[in-house]
N, CA, C and O of each residue as an XYZ file, in Angstrom:
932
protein
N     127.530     65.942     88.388
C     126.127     66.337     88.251
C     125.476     66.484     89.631
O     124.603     67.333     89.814
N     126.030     65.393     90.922
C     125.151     65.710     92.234
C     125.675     67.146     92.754
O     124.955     67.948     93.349
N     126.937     67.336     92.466
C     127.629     68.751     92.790
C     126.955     69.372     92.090
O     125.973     69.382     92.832
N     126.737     69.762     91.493
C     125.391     70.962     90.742
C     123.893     71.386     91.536
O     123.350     72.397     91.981
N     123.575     69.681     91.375
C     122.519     69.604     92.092
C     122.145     69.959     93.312
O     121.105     70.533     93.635
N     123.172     69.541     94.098
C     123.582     70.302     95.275
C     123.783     71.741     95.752
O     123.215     72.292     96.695
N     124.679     72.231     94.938
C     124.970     73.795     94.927
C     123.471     74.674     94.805
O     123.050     75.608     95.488
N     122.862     73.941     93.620
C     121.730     74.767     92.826
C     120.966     74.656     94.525
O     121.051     75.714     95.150
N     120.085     73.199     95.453
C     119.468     73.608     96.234
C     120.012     74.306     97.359
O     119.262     75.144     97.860
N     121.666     74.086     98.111
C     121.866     75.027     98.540
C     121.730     76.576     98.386
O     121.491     77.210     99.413
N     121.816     77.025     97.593
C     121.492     78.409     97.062
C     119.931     79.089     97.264
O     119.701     80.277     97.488
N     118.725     77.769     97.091
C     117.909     77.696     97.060
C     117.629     77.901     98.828
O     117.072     78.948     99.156
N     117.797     77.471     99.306
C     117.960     77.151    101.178
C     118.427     78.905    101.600
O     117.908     79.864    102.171
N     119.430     78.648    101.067
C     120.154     79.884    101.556
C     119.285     81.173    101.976
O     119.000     81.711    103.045
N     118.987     81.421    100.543
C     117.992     82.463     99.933
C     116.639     82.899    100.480
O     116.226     84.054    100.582
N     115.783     81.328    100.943
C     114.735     81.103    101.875
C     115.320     81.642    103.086
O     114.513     82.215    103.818
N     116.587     81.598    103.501
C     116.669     81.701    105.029
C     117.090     83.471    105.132
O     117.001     84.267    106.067
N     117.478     83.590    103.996
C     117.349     85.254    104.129
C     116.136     85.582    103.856
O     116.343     86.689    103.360
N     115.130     85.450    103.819
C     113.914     85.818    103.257
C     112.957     86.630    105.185
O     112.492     85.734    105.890
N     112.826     87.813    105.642
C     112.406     87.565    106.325
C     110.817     88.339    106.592
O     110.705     89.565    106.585
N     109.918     87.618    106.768
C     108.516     88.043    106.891
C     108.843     88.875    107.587
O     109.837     88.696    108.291
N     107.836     90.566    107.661
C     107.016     91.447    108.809
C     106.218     90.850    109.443
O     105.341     90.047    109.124
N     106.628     91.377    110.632
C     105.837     90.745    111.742
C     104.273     91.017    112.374
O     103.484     90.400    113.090
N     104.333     92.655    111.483
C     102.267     93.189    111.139
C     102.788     93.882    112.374
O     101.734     94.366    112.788
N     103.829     94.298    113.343
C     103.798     95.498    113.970
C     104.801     96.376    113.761
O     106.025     96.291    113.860
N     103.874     97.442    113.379
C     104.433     98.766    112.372
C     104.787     99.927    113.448
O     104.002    100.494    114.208
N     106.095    100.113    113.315
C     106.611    100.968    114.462
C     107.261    102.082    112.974
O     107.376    101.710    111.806
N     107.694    103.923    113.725
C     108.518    104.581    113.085
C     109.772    104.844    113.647
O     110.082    104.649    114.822
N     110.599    105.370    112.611
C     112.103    105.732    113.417
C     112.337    107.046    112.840
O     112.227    106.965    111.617
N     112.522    107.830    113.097
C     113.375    109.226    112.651
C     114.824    109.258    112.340
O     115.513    109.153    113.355
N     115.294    109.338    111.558
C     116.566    109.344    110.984
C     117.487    110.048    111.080
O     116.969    111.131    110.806
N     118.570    110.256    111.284
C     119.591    111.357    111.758
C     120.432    111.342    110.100
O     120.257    110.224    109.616
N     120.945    111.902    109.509
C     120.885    112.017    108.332
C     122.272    113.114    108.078
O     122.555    113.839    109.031
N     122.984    113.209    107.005
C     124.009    114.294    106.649
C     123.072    115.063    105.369
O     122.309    114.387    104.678
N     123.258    116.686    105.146
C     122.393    117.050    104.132
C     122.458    115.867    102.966
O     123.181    114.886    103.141
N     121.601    116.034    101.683
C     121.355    115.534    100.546
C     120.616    116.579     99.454
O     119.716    117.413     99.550
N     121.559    116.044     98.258
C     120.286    116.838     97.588
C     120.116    115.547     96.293
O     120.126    115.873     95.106
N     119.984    114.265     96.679
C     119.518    113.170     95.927
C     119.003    112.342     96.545
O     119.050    112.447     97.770
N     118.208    111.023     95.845
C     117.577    109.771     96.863
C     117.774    108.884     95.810
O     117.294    109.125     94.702
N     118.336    108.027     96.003
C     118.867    106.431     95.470
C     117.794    105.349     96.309
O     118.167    105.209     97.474
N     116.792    104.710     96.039
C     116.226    103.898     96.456
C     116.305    102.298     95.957
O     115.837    102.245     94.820
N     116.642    101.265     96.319
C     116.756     99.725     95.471
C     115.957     98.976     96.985
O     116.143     99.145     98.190
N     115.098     98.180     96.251
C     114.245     97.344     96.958
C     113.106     97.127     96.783
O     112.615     96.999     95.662
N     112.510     97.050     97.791
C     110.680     97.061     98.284
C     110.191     97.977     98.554
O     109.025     97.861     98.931
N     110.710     99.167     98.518
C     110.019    100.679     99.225
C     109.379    100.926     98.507
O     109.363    100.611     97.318
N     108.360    101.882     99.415
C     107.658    103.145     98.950
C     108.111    104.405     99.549
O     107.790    104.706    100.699
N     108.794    105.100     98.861
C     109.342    106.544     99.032
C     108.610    107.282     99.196
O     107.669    106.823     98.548
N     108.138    108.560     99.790
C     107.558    109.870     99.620
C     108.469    110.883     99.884
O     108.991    111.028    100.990
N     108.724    111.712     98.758
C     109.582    112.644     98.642
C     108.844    114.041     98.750
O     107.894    114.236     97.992
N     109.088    114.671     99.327
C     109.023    116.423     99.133
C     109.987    117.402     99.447
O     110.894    117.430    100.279
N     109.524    118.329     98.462
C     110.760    119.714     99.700
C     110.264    120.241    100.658
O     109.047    120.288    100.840
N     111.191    120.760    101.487
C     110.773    121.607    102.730
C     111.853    122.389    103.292
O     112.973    122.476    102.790
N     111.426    123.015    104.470
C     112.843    123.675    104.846
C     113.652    123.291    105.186
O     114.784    123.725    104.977
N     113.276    122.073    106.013
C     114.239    120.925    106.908
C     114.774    119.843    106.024
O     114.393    119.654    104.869
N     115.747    119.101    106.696
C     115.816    117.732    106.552
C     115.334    116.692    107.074
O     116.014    116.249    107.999
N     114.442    116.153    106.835
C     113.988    114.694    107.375
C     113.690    113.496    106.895
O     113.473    113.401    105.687
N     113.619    112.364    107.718
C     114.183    111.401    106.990
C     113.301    110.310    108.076
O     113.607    110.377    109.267
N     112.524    109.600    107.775
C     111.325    108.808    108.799
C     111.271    107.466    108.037
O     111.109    107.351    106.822
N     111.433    106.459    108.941
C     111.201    105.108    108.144
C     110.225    104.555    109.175
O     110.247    104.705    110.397
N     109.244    103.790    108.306
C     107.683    102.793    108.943
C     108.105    101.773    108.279
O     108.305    101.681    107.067
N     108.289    100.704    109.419
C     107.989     99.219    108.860
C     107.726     98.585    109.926
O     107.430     99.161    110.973
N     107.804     97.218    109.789
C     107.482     96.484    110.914
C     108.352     96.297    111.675
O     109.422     96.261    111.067
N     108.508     96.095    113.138
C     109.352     96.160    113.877
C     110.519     94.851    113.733
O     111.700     95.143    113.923
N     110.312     94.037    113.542
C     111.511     92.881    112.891
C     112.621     93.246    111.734
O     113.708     92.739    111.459
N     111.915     94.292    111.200
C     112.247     94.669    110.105
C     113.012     96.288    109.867
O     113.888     96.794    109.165
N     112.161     96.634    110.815
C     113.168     98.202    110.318
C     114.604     98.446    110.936
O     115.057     99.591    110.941
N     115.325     97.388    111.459
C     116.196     97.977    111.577
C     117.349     96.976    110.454
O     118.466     96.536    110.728
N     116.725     96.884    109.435
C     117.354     96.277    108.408
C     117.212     97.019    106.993
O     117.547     96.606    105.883
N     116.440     98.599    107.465
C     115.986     98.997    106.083
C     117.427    100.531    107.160
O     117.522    100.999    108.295
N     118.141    100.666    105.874
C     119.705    101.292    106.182
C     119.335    102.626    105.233
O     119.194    102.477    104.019
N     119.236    103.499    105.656
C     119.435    105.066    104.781
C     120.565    106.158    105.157
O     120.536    106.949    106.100
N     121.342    106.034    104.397
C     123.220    106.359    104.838
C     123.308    107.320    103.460
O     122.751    106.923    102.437
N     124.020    108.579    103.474
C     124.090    109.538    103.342
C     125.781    109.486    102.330
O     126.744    109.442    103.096
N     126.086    109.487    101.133
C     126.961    109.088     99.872
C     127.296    110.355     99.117
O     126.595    110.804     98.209
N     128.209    110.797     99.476
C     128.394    112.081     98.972
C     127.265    112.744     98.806
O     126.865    112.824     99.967
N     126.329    113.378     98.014
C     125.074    114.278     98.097
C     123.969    112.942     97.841
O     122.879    113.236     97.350
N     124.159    111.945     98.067
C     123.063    111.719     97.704
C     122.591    110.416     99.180
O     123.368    109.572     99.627
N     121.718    110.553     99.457
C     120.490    109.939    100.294
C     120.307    108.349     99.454
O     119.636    108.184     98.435
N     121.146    107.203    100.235
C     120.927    105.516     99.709
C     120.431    104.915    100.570
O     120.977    104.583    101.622
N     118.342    104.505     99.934
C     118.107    103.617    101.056
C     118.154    102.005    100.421
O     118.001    101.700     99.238
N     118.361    101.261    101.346
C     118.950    100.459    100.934
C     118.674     99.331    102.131
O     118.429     99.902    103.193
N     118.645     97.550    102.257
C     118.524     96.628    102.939
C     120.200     96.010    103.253
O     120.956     95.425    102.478
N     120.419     96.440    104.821
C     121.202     95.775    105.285
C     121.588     94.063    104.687
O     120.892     93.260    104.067
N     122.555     94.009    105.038
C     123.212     92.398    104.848
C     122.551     91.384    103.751
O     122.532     90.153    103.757
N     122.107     92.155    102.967
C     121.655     91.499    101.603
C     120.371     90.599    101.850
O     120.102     89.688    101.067
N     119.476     90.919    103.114
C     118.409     89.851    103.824
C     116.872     90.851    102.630
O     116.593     92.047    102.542
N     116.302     89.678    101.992
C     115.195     89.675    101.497
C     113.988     89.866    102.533
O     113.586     89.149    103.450
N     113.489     91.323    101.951
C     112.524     91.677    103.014
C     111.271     91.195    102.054
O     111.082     91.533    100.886
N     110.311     90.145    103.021
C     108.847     90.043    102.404
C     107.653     89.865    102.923
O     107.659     89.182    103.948
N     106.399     90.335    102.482
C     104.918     90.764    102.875
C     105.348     91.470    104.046
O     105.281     90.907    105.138
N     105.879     92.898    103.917
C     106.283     93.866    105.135
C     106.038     95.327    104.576
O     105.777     95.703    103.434
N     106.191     95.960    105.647
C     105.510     97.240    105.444
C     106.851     97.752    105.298
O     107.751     97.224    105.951
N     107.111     98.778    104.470
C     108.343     99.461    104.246
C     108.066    100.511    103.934
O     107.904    100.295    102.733
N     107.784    101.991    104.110
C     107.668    103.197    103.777
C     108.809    104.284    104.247
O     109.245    104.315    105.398
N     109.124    104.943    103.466
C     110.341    105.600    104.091
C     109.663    107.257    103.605
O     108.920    107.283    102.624
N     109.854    108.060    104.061
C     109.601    109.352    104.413
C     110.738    110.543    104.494
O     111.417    110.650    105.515
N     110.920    111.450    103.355
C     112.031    112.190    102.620
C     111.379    113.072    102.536
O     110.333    113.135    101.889
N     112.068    114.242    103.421
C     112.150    115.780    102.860
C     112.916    116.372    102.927
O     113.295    116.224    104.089
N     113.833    117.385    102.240
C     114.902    118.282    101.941
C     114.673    119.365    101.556
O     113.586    119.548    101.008
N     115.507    120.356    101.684
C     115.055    121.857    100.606
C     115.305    121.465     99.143
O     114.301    121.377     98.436
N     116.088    121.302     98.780
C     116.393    121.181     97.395
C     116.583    119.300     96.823
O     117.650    118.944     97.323
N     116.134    118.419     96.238
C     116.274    117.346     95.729
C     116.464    117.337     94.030
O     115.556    117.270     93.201
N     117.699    117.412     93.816
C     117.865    117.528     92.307
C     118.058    116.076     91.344
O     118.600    116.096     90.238
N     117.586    115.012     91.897
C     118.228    113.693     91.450
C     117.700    112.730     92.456
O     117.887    112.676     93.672
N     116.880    111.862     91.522
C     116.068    110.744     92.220
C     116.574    109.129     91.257
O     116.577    109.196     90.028
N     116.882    108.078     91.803
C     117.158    106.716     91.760
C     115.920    105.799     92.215
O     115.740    105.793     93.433
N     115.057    105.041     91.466
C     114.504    103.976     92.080
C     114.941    102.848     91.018
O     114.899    102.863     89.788
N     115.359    101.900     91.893
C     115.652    100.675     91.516
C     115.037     99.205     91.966
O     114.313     99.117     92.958
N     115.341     98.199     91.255
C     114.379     97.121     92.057
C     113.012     96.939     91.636
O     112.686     96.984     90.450
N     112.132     96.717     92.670
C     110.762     97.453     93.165
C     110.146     98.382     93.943
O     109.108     98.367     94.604
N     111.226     99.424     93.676
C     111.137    100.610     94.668
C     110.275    101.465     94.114
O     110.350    101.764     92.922
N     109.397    101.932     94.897
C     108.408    103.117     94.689
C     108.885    104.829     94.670
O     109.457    104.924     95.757
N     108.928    105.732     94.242
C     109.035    106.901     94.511
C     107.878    107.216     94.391
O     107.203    106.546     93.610
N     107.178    108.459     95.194
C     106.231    109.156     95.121
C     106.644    110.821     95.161
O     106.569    111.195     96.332
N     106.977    111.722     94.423
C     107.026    113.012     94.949
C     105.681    113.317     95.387
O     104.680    112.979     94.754
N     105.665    113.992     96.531
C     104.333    114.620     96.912
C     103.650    116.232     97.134
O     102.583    116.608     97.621
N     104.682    116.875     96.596
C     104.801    118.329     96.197
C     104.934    118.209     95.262
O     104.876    117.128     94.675
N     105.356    120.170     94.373
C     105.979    120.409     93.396
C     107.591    120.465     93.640
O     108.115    121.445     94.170
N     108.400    119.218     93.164
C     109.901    119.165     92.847
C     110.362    119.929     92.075
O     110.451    119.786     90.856
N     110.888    121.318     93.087
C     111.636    122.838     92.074
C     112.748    122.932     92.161
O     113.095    122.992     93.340
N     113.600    122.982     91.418
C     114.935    123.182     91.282
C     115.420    124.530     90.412
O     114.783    124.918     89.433
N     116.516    125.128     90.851
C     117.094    126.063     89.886
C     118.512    125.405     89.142
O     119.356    126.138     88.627
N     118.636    123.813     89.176
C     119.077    123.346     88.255
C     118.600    122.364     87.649
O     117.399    122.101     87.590
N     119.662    121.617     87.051
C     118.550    119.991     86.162
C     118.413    119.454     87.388
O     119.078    119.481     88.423
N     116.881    118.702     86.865
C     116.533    117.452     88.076
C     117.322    116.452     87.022
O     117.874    116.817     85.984
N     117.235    114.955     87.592
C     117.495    113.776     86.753
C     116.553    112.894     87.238
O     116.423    113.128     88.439
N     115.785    111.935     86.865
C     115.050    110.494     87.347
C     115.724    109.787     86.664
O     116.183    110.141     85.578
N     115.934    108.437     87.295
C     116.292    107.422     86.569
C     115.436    106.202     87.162
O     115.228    106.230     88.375
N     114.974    105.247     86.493
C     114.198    104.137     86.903
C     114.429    102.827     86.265
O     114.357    102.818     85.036
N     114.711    101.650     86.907
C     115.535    100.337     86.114
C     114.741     99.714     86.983
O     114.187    100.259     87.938
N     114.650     98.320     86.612
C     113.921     96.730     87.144
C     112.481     97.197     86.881
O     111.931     97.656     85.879
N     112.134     96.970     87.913
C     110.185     96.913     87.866
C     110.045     97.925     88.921
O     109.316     97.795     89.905
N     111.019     99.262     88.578
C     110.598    100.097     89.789
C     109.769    101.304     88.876
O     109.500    101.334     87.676
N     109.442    102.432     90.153
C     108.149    103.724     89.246
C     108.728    104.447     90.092
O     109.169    104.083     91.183
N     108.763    105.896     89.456
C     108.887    107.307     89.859
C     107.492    107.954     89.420
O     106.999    107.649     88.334
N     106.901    108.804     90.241
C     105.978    109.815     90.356
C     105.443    110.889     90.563
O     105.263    111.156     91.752
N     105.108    111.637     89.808
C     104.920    113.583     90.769
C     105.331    114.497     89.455
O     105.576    114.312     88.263
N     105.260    115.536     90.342
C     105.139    116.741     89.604
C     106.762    117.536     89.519
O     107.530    117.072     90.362
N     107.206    118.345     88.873
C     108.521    119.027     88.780
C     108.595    120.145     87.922
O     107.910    120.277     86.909
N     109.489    121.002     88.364
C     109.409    122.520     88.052
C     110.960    122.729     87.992
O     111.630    122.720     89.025
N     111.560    122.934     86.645
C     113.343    122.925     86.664
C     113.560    123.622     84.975
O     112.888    123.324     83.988
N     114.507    124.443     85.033
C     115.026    124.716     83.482
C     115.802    123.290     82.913
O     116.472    123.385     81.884
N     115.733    122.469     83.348
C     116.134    120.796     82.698
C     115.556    119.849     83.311
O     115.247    119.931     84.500
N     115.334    118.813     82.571
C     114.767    117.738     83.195
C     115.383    116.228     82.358
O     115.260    116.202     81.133
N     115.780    115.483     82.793
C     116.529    114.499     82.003
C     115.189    113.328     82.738
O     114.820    113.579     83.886
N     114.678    112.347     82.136
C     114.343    110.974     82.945
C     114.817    109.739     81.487
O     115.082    109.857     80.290
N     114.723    108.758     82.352
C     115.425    107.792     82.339
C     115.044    106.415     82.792
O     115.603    105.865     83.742
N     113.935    105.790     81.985
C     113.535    104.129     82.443
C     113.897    103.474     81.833
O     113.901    103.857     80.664
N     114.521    101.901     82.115
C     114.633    100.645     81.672
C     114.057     99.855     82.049
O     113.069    100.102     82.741
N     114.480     98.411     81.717
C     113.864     97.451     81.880
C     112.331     97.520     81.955
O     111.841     98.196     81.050
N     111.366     96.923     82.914
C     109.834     97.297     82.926
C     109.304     98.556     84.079
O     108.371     98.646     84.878
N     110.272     99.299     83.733
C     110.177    100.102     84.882
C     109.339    101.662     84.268
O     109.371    102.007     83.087
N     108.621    102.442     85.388
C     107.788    103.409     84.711
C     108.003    104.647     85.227
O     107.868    104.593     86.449
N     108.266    105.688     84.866
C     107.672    107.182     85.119
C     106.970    108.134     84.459
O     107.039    108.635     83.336
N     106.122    108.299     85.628
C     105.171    109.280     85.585
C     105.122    110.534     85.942
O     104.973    110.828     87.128
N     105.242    111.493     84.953
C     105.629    113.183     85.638
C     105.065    114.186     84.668
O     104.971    113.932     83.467
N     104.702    115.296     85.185
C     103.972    116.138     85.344
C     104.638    117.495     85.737
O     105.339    117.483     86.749
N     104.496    118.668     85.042
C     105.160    119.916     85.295
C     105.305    120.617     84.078
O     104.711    120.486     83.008
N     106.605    121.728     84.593
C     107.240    122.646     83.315
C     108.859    122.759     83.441
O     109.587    123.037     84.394
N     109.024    122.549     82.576
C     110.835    122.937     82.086
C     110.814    123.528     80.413
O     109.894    123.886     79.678
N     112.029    123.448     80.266
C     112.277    124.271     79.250
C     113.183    123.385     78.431
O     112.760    123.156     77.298
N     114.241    122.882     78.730
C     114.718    121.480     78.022
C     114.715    120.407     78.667
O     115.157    120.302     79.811
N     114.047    119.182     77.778
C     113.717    118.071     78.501
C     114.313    116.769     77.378
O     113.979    116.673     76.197
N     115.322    115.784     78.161
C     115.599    114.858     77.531
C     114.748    113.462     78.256
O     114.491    113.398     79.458
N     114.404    112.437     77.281
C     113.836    111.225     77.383
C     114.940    110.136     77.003
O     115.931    110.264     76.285
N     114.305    108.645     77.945
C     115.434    108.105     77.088
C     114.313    106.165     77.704
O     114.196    105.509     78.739
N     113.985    106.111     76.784
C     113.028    104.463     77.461
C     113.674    103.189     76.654
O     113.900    103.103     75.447
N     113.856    102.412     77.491
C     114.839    100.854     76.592
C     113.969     99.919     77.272
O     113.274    100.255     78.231
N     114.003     98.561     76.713
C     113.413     97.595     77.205
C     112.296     97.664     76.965
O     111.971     98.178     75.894
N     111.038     97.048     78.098
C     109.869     97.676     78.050
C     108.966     98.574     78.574
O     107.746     98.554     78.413
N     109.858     99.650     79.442
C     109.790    100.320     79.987
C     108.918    101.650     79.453
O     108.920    102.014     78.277
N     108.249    102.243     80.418
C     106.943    103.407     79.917
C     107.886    104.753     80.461
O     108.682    104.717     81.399
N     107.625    105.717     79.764
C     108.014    107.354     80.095
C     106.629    108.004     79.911
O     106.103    107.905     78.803
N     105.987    108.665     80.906
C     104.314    109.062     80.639
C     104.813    110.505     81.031
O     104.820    110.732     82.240
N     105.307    111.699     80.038
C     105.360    112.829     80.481
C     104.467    114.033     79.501
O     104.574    115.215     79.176
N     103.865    113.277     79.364
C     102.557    114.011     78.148
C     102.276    115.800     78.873
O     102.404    116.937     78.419
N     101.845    115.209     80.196
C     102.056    116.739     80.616
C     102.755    117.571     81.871
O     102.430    118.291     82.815
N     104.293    116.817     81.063
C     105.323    117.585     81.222
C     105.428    118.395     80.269
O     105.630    117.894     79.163
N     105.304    120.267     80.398
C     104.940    120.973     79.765
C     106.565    121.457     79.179
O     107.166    122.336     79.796
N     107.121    120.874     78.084
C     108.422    121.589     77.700
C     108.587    122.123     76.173
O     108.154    121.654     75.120
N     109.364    123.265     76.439
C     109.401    123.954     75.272
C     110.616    123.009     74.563
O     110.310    123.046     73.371
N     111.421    122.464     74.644
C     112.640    121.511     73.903
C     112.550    120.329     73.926
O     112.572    120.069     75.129
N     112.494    119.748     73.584
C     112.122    118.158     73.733
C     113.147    116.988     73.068
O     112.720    116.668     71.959
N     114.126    116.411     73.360
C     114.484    115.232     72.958
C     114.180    113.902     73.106
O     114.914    113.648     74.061
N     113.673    112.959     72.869
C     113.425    111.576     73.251
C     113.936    110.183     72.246
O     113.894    110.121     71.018
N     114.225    109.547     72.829
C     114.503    108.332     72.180
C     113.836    106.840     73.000
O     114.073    106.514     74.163
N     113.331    106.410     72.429
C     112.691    104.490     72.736
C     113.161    103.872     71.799
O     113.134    104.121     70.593
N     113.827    102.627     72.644
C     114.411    101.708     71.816
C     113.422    100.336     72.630
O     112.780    100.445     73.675
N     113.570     99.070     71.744
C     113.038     97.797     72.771
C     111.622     97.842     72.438
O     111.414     98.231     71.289
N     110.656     97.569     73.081
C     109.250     97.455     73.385
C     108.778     98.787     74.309
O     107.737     98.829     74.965
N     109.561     99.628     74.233
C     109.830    100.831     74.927
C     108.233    101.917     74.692
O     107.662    101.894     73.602
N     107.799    102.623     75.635
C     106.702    103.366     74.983
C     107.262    104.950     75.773
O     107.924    105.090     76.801
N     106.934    105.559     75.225
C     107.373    107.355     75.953
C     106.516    108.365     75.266
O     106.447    108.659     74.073
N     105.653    108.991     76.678
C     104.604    110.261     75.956
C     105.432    111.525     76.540
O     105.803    111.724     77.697
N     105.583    112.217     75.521
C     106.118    113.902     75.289
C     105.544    114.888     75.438
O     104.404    114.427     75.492
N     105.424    115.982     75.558
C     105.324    117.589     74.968
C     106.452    118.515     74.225
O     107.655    118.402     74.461
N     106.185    118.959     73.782
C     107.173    120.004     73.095
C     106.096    121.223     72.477
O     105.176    121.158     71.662
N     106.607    122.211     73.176
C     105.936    123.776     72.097
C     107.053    124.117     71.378
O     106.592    125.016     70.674
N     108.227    124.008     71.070
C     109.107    124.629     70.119
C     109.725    124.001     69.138
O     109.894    124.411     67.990
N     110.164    122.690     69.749
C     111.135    121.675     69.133
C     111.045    120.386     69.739
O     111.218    120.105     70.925
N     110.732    119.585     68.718
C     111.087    117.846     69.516
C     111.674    117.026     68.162
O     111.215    116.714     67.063
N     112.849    116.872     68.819
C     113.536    115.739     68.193
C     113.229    114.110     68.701
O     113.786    113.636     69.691
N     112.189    113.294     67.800
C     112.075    111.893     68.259
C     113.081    110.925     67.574
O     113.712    111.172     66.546
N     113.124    109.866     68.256
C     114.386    109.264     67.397
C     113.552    107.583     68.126
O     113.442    107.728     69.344
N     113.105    106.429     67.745
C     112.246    105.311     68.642
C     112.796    104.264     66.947
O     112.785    104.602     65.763
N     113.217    102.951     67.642
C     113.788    101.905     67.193
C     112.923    100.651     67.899
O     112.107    100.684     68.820
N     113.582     99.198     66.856
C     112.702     98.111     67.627
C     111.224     97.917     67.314
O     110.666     97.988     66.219
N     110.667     97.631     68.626
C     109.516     98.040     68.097
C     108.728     99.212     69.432
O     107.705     98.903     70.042
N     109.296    100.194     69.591
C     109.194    101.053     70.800
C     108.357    102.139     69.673
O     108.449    102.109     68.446
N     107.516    103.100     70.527
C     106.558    103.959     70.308
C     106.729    105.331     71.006
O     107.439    105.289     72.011
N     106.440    106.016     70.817
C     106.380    107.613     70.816
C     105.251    108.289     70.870
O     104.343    107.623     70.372
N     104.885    109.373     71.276
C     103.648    109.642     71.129
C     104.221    111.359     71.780
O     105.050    111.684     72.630
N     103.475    111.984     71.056
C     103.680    113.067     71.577
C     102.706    114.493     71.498
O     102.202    114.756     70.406
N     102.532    115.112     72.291
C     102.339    116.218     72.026
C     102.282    117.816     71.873
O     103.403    118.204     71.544
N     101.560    118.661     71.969
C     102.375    119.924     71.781
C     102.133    120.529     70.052
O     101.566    120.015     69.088
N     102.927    121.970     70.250
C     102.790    122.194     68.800
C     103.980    122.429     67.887
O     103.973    123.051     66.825
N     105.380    121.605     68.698
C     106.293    122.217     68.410
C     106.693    121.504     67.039
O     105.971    120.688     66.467
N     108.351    122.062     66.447
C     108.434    121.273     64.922
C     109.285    120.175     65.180
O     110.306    120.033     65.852
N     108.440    119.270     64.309
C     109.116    117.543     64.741
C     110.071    117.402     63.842
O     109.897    117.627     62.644
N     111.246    116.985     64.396
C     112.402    116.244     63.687
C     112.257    114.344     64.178
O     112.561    114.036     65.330
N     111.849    113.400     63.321
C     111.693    112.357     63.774
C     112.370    111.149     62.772
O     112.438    111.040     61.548
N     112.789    110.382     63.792
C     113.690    108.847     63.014
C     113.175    107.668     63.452
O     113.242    107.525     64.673
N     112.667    106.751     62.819
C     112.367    105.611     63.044
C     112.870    104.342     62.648
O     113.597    104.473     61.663
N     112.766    103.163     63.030
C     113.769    101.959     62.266
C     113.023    100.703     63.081
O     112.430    100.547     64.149
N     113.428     99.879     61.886
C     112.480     98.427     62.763
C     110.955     98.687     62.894
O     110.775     99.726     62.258
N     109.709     98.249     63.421
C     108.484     98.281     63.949
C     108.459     99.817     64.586
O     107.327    100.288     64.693
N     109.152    100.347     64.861
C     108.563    101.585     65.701
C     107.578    102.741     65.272
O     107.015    102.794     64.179
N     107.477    103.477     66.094
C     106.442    103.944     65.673
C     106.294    105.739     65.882
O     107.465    106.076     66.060
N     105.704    106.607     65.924
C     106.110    107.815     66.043
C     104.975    108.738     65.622
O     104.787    109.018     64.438
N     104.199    109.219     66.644
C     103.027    109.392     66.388
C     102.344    110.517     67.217
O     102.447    110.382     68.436
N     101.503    111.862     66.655
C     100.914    112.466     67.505
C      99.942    112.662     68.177
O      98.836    112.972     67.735
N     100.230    112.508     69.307
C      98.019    112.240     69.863
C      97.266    113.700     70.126
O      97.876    114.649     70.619
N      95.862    113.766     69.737
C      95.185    114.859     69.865
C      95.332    115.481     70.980
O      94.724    116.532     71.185
């Protein structure tokens, strides 16, 4: 039992000693980078994404600190990410993303995404969002797939033409005006997800997860358990 006890506050120690405060002086770095046409984010960030002609890639934090915030380049896709597993806290972390084309965004953790343009693609985009992280912005693509778990949220805005949903846990999908003519969605969990559809929406929400949708398209809908499935004015 003291071996437990032990282990448990070592771990506890440990953890504190990776923990490392910003120091409140906020320096930038410019990034040297291989193309991308994705961003994988897990942590404390706040992302700002746009397109442009260039590639660039700018990280702000505090000077103790930024050279522990790592953005390394994974087959097409852009992973920012915290060196040596050290807990960054009360620090400034902003990282700064632009590319021509970004077809596929990752926030994980408590990572922030912000798109700050219109995100256009001439293929599918994808979002995906898990832990207590948020994706944000606007998008313009003939597909659009997103994707939250746990308490994690996205928020988006635009037009496509087929659009899949997919919310578990207690996680929010707010794409009310995401303007799509096809619509699939499913919430399972405590899950909530707002839609559009002008042609077709297939809802499918389990548990006690909710739906909401709108548009004028024809509903195919399944429910089970508490859920719920419902159109708002």
């Amino acid at each position: 039992m003291k071996q437990i006890v032990f282990f448990a506050f070592a771990l506890v120690v440990l953890n504190a000693c990776n923990q490392i405060r910003g120091s409140g002086n906020i320096v930038t770095e410019n990034r040297s980078t291989g193309n991308f046409t994705g961003v994988a984010a897990g942590g404390p960030y706040e992302v700002e994404l746009k397109n442009g002609s260039v590639t660039e890639v700018k990280v702000e934090a505090d000077d103790n600190i930024i050279g522990l915030i790592e953005t390394r380049v994974s087959g097409s896709i852009l992973k920012i990410t915290t060196k040596n597993g050290s807990s960054l806290n009360n620090g400034h972390f902003k990282v700064y993303v632009t590319a021509p084309e970004i077809n596929e965004i990752k926030s994980s953790g408590a990572a922030s995404i912000v798109i700050k343009n219109i995100l256009k693609s001439n293929d599918k985009i994808t979002l995906e969002a898990s832990g207590a992280a948020a994706i944000k912005g606007e998008a313009d693509a003939p597909e659009i797939y997103a994707e939250a778990s746990g308490a994690a949220d996205i928020n988006l805005s635009g037009r496509t033409k087929n659009y899949k949903a997919e919310a578990s846990g207690s996680a929010t999908i707010k794409t009310e005006n995401l303007l799509s003519e096809t619509t699939k969605v499913h919430a399972s969990g405590a899950a909530t997800a707002q839609v559009y559809a002008s042609i077709t929406l297939d809802a499918d929400a389990d548990g006690a997860a909710t739906i909401h949708y709108k548009g004028a398209g024809i509903v195919s809908q399944k429910t089970s358990g508490a859920a719920n499935i419902k159109k708002d004015d």
